[in-house]
C-alpha positions in Angstrom: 17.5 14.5 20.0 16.0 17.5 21.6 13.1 17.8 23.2 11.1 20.8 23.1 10.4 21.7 27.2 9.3 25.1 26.6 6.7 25.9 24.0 6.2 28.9 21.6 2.7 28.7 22.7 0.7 27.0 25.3 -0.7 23.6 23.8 -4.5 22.2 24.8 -5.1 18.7 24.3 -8.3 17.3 24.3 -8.1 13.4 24.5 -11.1 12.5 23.1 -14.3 14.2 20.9 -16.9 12.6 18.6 -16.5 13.0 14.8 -20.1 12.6 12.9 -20.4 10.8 9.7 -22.8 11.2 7.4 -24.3 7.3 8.3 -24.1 8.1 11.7 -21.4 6.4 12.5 -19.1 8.5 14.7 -14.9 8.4 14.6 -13.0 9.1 17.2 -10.2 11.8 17.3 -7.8 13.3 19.8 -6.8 17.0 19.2 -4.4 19.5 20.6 -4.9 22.9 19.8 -2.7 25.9 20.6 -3.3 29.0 22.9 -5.9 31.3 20.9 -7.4 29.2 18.5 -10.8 29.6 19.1 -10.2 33.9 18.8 -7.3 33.3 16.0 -8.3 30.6 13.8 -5.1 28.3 12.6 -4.9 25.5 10.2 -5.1 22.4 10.9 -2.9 18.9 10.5 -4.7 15.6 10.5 -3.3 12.0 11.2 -5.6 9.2 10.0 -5.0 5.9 10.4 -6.2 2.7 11.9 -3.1 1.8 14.8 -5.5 2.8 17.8 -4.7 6.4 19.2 -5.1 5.6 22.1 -2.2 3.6 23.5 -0.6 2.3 20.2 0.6 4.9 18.6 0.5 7.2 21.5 4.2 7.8 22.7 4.9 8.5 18.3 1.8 10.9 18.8 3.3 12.8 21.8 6.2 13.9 19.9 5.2 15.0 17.3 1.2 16.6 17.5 1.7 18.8 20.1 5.3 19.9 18.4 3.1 21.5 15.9 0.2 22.7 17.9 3.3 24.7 20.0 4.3 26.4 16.6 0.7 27.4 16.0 -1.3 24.3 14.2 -4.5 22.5 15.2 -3.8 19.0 14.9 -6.2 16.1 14.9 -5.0 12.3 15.3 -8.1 10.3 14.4 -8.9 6.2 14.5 -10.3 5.0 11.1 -13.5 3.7 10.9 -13.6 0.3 13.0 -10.2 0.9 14.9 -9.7 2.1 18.3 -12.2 3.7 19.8 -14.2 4.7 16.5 -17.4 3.4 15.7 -17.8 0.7 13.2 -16.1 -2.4 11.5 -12.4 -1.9 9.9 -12.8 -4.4 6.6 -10.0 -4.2 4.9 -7.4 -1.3 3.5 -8.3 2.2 1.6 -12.0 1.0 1.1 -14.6 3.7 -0.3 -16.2 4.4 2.9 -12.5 5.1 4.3 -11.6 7.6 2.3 -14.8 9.3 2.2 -14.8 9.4 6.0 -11.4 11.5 5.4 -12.8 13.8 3.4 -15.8 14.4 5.7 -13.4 14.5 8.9 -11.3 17.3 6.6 -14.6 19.0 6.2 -15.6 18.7 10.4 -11.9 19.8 11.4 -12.0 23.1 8.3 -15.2 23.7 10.2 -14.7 24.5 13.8 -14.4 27.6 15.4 -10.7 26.9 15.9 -9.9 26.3 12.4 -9.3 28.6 9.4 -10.5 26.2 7.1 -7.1 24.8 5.8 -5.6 21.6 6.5 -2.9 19.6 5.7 -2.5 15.4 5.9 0.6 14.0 7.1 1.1 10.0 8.0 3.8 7.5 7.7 2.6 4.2 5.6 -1.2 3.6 5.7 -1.3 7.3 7.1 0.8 8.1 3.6 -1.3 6.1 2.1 -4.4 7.5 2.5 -3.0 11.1 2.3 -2.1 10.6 -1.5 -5.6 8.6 -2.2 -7.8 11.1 -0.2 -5.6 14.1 -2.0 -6.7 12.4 -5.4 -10.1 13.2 -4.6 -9.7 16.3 -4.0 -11.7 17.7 -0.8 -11.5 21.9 -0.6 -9.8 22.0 2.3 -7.0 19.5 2.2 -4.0 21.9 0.9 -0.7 20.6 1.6 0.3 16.4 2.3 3.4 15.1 3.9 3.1 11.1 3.0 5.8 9.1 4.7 6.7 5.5 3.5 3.8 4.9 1.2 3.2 4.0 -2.3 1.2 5.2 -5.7 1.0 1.3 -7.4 -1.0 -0.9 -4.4 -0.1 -3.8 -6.9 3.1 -3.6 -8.4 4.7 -1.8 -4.7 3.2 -2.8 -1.9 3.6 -4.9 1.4 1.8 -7.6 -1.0 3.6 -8.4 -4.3 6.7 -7.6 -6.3 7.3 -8.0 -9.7 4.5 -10.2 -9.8 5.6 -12.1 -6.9 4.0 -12.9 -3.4 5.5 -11.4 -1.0 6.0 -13.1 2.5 5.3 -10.1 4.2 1.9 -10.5 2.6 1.4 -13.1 5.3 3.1 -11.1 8.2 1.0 -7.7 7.0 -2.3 -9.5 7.3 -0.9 -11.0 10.5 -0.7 -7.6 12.2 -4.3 -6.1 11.0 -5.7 -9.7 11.9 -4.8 -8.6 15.6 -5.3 -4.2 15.8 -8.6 -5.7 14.5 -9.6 -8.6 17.2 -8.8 -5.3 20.0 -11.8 -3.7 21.7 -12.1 0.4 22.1 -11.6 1.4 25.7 -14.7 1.4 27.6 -13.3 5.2 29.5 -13.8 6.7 26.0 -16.6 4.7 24.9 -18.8 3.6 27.8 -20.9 0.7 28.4 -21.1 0.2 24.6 -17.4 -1.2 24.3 -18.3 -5.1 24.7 -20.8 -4.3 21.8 -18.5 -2.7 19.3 -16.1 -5.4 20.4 -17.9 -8.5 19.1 -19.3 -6.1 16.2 -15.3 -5.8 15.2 -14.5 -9.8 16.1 -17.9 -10.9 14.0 -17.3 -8.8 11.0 -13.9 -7.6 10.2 -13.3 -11.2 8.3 -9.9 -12.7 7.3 -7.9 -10.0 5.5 -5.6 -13.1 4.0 -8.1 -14.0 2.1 -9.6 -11.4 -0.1 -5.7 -10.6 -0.7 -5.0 -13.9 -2.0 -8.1 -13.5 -4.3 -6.1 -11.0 -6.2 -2.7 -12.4 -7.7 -3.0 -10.1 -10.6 -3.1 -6.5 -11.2 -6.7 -5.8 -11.4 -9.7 -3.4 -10.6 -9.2 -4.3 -6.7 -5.4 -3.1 -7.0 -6.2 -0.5 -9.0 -8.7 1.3 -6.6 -6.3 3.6 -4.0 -3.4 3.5 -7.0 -2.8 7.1 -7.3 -0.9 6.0 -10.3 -3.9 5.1 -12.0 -4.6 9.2 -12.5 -1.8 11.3 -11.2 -3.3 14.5 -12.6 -6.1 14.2 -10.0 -3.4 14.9 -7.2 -3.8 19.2 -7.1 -2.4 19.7 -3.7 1.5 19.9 -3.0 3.1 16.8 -1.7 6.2 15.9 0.3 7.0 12.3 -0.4 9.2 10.7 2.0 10.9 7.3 2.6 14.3 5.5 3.6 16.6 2.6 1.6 15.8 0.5 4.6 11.9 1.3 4.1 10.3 -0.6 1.3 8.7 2.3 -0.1 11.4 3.9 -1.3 10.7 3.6 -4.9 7.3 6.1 -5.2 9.5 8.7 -4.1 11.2 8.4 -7.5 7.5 8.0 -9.4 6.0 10.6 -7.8 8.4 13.5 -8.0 8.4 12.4 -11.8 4.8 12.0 -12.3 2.6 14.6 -10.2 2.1 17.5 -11.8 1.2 19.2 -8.4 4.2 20.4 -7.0 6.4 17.9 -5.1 9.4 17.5 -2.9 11.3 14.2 -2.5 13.3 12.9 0.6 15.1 9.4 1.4 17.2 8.9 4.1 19.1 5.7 5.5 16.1 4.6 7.2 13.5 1.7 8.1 10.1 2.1 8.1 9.9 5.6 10.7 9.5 9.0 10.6 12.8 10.8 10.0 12.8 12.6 13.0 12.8 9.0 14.7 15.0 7.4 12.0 17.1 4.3 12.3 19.4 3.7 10.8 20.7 7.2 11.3 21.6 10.1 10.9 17.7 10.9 12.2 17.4 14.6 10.8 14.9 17.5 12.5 11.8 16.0 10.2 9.2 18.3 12.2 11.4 21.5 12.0 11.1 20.7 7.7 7.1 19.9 8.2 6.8 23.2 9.4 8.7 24.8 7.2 6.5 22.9 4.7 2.8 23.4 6.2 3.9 27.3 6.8 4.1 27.9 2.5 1.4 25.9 1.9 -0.9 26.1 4.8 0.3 29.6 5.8 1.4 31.3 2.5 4.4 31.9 3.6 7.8 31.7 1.6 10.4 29.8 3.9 12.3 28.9 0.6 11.5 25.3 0.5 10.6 25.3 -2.9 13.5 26.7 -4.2 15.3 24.4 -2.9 16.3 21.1 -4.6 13.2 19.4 -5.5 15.0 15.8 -4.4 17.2 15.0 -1.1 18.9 11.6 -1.0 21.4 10.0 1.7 24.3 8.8 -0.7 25.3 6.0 1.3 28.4 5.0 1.9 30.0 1.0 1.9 29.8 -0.8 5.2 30.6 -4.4 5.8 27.2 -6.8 6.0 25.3 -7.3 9.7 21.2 -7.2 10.2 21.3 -4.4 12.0 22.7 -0.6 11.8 22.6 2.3 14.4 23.8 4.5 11.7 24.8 4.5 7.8 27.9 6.3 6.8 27.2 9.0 3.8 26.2 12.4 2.7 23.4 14.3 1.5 23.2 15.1 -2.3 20.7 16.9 -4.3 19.2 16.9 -7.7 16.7 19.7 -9.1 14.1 17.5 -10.5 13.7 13.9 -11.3 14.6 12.1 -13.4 17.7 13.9 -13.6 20.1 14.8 -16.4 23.0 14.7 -13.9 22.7 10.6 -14.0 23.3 8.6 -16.9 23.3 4.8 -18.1 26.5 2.5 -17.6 25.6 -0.9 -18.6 27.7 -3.8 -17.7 27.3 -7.3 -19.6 26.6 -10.6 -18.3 30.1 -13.2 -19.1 30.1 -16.6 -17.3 31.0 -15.8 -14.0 31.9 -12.2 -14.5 30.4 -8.4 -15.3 32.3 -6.5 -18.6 31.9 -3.8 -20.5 30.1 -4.5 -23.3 32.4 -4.6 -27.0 33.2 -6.8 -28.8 34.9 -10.2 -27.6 32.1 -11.2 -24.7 32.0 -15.0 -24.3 28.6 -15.9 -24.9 27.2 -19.0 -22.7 24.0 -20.4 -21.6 24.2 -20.4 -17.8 22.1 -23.1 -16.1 20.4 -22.0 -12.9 18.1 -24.2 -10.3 18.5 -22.5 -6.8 18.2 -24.2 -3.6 14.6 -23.4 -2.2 16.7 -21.9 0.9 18.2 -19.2 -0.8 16.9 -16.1 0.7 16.8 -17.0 4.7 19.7 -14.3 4.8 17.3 -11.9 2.5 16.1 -9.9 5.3 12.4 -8.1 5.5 11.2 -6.5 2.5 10.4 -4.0 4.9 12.6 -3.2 7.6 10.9 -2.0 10.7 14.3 -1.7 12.4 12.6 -3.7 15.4 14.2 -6.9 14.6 17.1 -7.8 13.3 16.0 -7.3 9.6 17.8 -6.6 7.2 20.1 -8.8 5.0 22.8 -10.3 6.3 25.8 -11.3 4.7 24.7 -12.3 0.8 28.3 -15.2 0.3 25.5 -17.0 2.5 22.9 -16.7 -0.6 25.7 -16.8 -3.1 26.7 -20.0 -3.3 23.2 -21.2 -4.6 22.8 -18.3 -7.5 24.0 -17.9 -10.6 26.9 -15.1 -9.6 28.5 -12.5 -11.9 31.5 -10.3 -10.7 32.8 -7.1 -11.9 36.8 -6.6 -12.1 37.9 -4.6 -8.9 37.0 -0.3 -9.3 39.8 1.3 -10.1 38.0 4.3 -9.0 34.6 4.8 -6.7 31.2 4.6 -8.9 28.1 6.1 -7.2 24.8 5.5 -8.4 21.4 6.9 -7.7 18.4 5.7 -9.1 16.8 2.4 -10.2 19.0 -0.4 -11.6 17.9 -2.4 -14.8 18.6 -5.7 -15.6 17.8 -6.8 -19.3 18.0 -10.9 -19.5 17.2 -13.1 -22.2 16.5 -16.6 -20.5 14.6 -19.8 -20.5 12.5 -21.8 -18.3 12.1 -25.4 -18.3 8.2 -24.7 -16.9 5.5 -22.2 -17.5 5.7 -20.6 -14.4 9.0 -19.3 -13.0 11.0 -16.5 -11.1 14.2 -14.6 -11.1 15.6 -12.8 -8.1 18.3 -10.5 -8.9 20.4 -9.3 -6.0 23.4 -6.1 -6.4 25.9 -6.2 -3.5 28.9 -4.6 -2.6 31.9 -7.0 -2.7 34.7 -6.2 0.0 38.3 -6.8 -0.4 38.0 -9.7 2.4 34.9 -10.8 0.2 31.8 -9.9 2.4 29.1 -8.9 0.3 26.6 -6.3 1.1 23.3 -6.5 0.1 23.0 -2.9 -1.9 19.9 -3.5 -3.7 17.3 -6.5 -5.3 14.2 -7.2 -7.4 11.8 -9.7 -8.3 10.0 -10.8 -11.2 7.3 -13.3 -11.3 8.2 -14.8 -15.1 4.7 -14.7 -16.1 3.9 -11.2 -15.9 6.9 -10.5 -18.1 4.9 -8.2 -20.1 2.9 -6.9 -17.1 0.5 -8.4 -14.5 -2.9 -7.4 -15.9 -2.6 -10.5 -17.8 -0.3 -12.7 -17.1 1.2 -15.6 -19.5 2.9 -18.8 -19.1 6.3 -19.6 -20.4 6.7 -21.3 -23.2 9.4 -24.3 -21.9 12.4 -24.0 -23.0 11.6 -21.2 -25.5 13.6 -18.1 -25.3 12.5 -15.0 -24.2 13.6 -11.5 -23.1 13.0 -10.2 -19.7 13.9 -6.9 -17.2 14.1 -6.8 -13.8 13.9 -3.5 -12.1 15.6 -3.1 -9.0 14.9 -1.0 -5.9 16.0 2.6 -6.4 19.3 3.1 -4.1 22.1 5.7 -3.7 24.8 3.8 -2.9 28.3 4.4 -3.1 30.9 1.3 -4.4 34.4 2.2 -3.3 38.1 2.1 -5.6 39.2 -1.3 -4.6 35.7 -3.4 -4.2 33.5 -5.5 -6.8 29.9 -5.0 -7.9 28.7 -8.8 -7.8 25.1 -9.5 -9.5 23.4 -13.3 -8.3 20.6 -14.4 -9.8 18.5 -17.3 -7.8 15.1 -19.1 -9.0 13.5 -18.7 -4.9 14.2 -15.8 -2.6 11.8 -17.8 -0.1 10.6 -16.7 2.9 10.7 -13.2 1.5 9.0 -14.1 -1.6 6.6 -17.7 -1.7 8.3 -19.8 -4.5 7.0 -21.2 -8.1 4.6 -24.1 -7.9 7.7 -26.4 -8.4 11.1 -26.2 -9.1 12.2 -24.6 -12.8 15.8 -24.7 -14.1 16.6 -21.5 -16.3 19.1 -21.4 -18.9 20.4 -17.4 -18.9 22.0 -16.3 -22.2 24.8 -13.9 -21.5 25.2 -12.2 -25.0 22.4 -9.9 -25.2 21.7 -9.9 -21.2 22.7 -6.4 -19.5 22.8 -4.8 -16.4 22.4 -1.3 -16.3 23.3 0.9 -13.5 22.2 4.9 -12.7 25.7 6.5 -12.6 25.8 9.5 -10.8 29.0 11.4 -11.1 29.9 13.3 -7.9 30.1 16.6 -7.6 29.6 19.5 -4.8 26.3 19.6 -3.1 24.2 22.5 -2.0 24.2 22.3 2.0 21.2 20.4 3.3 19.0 22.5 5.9 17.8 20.0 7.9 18.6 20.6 11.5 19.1 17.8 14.8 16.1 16.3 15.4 13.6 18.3 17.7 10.1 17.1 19.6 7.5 17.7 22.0 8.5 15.7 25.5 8.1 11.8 25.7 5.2 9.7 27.1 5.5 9.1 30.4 5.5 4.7 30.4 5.9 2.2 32.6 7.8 -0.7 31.4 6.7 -4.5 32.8 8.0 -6.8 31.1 10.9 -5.7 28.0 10.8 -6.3 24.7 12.8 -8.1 23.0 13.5 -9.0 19.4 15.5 -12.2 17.4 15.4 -13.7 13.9 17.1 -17.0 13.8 17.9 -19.3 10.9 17.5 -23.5 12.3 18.8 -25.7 9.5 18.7 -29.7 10.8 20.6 -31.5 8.4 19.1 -34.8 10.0 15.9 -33.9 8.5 17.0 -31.4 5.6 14.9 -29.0 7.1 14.9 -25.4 7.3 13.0 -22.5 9.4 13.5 -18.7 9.9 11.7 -17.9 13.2 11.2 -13.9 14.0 10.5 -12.9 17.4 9.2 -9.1 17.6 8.2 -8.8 21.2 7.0 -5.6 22.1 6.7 -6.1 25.7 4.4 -4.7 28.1 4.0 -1.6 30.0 1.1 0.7 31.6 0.5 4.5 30.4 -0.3 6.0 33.6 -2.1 9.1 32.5 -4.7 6.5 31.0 -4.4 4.2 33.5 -3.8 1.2 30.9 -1.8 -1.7 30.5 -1.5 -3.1 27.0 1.3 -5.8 26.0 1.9 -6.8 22.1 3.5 -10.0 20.9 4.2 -11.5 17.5 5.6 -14.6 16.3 6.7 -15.9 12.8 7.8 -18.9 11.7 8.6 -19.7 7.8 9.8 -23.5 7.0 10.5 -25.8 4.1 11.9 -29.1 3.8 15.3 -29.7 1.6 13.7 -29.0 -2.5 10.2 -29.2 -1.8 8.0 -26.4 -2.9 5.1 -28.2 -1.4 6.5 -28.3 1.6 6.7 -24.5 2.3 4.8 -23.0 5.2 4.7 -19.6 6.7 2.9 -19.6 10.5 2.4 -16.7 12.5 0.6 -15.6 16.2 0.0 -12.6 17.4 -1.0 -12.2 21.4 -2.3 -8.5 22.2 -3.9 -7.6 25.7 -5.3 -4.6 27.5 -6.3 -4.2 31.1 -6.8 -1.8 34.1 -8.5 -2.4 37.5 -11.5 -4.3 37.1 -11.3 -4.2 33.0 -9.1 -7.0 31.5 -9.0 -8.3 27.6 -6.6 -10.7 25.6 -7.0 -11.5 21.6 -4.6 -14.8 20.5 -4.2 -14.9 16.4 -3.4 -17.4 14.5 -2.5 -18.0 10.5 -0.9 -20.6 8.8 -0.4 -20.9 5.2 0.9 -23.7 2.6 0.5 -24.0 -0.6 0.9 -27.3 -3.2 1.5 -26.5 -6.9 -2.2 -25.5 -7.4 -4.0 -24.2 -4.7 -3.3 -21.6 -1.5 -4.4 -23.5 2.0 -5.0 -20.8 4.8 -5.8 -21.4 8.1 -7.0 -18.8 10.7 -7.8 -18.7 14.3 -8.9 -16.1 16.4 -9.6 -16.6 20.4 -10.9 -13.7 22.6 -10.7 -13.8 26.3 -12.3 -11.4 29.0 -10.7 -11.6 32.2 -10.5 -15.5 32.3 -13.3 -16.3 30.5 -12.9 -17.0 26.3 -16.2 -15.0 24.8 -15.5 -15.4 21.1 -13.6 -18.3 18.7 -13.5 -18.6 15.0 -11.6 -20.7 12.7 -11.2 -20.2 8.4 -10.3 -23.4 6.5 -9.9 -21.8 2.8 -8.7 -23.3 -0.1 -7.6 -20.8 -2.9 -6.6 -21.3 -6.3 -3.0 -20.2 -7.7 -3.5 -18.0 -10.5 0.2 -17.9 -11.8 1.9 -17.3 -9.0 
């Protein structure tokens, strides 16, 4: 990476100024402006998002903000309403008042004497987020968005379900927010007033967990912040962005085929980062391509972006299974719009044991199926942060309890790029069921690799506004959409299919255990083929950014993720260790150390027995200032109800100030 020592213009950065609202609440925001401003008014790039400017995000903030304010753009990182040192209580994701607050800060920032009156968003997951739903509504001076790993569909792609299903990292999700929002701001930006907006925040931000688990089906509370509910009311241009490692990947895919605005899509290999940062690599010069961006849009000037192809993808090459890669073998490829006519259908059909071309002469079977509960404790994250060892490991682990369907070895390589189908026609022996439907890459020594994987929640077969119960034993025809990939399977390797009934911890099971009978006549998989051809050279250069926070490192992280199985007790436990260690900012004189612990169980085949824990330990101190938040959730479930549990303890200096607990008891609607 290189890092940008000497500036194409000086950079001011102003740590902290007050941004009204019109309740009177005020926000927070940290701004660097370049040399001149104030005489030669430039646009401006904002950064909203709840993950506490302050000393969070601050060494992702140093690299980037003032990178643009050196090539000539006011930019403005700014805590949401209730986070960090804003005023206010943070109540839960994209509310109302959120995104009205953006559209006011738009208006402040298009309004000051440094400011030409034209701004662009850019933010990587909720900061994505809310750059798409505040774009939808349209403010005058938003122009231009860069949304990084973020979705369109809250419900159907989001940290909370899939396919109908409840995600684990559902749990984990409401885990972290449970703890940004137990944190006080810091009395050197906000005064005496901190201990006040601190018990505000611990008194009335709630339990997250619980309003989520209110909503199992796609309804109003989904809907709201769905810019899939009303594409046509995103005018602005947008750069979506994400990586196969990131869970977001898919919206890429929706968006460049849905907006009408014009749009520019990007996946690379990686987690849940900005590219510029990206792991697995290659990381690519992400900022150098914002600029490029910001300058036609924000600027008016033609830097040929736009005639360029309207989708980038990393076409990733086979590598053997491990949880963790530095980098991803592949290449760049291009395609001028989406969907594309350069990538067509190739279906594959479902024989015991086996994947065929479909024709004449396909043994037709009825499979049974009734996974272990385990299967999936080699899944991975749905979202990789590539902090922890996350991703999937080795899938002959999962195998071995799924229904598993191999393809004859490739005489030649197949690439595909796009979203796989599955078409099934099944049975359940209950009313409520699920299917997990994993593609990997089969080695010649036999390792599998996880390539892709979906979800489907049986009941919401024919979508999850209204989902129905199985008939038992009845037939019925289902699909299974997979996570979009590119992916490369070499000459001399398999395509394996497994289907499983759990996918626990990454997904919480049925209310009991189902047995599915799959029928393998009419059942089809159907893969994106992408034939390869030349590709038009990719611009993107090595990553470049503005120098690194200065940090002091305490005490290291450190990160695990260990499966315990005790066959004395048939028991089973994932624990995840993401330890971000602790270290002082010196130029803020502040100490802050950030801890989180997960634990997901289940005894041998008992869905009651399922239990996902977590704690969180966050502190912040300086001289004479010292705070520590501890948070607690635990979650089971039996085959009709949710039971959450919640603690949250606040100490200052020695002395615990605040405790709450939440006993709930919430009803399963289908899930």
């Amino acid at each position: 990476m290189k890092i940008l020592r000497h500036f194409p213009r000086a950079v001011r950065s102003i740590e902290h100024t007050w941004i009204p609202m019109d309740d009177g609440v005020r926000l927070s925001a940290r701004l660097w402006l370049p040399e001149g401003a104030e005489a030669d008014p430039v646009p401006v790039i904002l950064e909203y998002i709840p993950y506490r400017k302050r000393e969070s995000t601050r060494a992702r903030d140093e690299l980037m903000h003032p990178w643009f304010a050196a090539h000539g753009y006011a930019c403005a990182r700014v805590d949401i309403r209730g986070s960090g040192d804003s005023e206010g209580v943070l109540t839960d994701e994209y509310t109302p008042r959120e995104l009205q607050d953006g559209v006011e800060v738009l208006r402040w920032l298009a309004g000051q004497r440094w400011c030409n009156g034209r701004a662009g968003m850019i933010g990587i997951s909720w900061g994505g987020f809310n750059g798409l739903q505040i774009a939808a509504l349209q403010p005058p001076e938003l122009k231009a968005v860069v949304s990084v790993c973020s979705t369109d569909d809250r419900y159907a792609d989001d940290i909370h379900h899939m396919g109908g299903c409840l995600l684990g990292d559902n749990l984990s999700w409401a885990s972290t927010m449970f703890a940004y929002n137990s944190l006080p701001p810091d009395p050197k930006i906000v005064g005496t007033a901190w201990r006040d907006m601190w018990f505000e925040r611990l008194e009335g931000s709630g339990l997250w967990l619980e309003q989520w688990l209110r909503h199992q089906r796609r309804d109003d509370y989904w809907s709201h912040g769905s810019v899939c509910e009303h594409y046509d009311a995103v005018r602005c241009p947008v750069y979506a962005v994400s990586g196969w490692a990131d869970g977001y990947s898919n919206s890429v895919f929706r968006l460049l085929e849905n907006l009408r605005a014009p749009c520019k899509g990007l996946i690379g290999p990686w987690g849940h980062r900005y590219p510029h940062l990206g792991v697995p690599g290659p990381a690519i010069g992400f900022l150098q391509e914002c600029l490029r961006w910001w300058d036609q849009w924000l600027l008016g000037r033609e830097t040929g972006i736009m005639d360029e192809p309207a989708l980038r993808v990393w076409m990733q090459d086979s590598v053997p299974p491990t949880t963790r890669y530095d980098h991803r073998p592949g290449r760049w490829v291009a395609e001028p719009g989406w969907p594309s006519a350069g990538v067509h259908e190739r279906a594959l059909a479902l024989a015991p044991g086996a994947l065929v071309a479909p024709g004449s002469g396909i043994e037709v079977a009825d499979l049974q199926l009734q996974s272990p509960l385990t299967v999936g404790l080699f899944a991975g994250k749905w979202c990789s942060y590539t902090a922890a060892p996350d991703l999937p490991h080795d899938q002959r682990q999962e195998d071995g309890g799924a229904l598993v369907f191999d393809s004859d070895t490739l005489a030649e390589d197949l690439e595909i790029l796009g979203t796989p189908l599955l078409d099934l026609e099944l049975s359940a022996s209950r009313p409520v069921a699920m299917v997990a439907a994993r593609l990997s890459d089969v080695r010649p020594d036999g390792k599998a690799t996880r390539v892709t994987y979906g979800l489907l929640n049986l009941t919401h077969r024919d979508g999850s506004a209204a989902p129905r119960g199985l008939a038992p034993d009845r037939p019925c025809r289902v699909r299974i959409r997979l996570n979009g990939i590119a992916q490369r399977f070499p000459a001399g390797h398999r395509l394996r299919l497994a289907l499983s009934t759990s996918y626990w911890p990454l997904a919480w099971p049925p209310p009991q255990p189902v047995q599915l009978s799959v029928h393998t006549g009419p059942s089809r998989l159907k893969l994106p083929a992408r034939p390869r051809r030349d590709e038009p050279p990719a611009p993107f250069d090595a990553p470049e950014t503005a120098p690194p926070l200065k940090r002091e490192l305490i005490e290291p992280e450190h990160h695990n993720w260990r499966v315990i199985r005790d066959l004395a007790d048939d028991s089973s436990l994932l624990e995840v260790i993401n330890d971000g260690g602790t270290y002082r900012i010196p130029v803020i004189d502040l100490q802050a150390q950030r801890k989180a612990q997960e634990w997901y169980s289940c005894t041998a085949d008992d869905f009651a027995s399922v239990r996902g824990e977590t704690l969180w330990t966050r502190s912040l101190s300086r001289p004479g200032w010292s705070i520590r938040t501890v948070t607690r959730t635990v979650l089971t479930s039996d085959p009709t109800h949710f039971f959450l549990h919640a603690e949250l303890d606040a100490w200052e200096g020695d002395a615990r100030v605040f405790s709450r607990n939440w006993n709930l008891q919430i009803p399963r609607d289908g899930v």
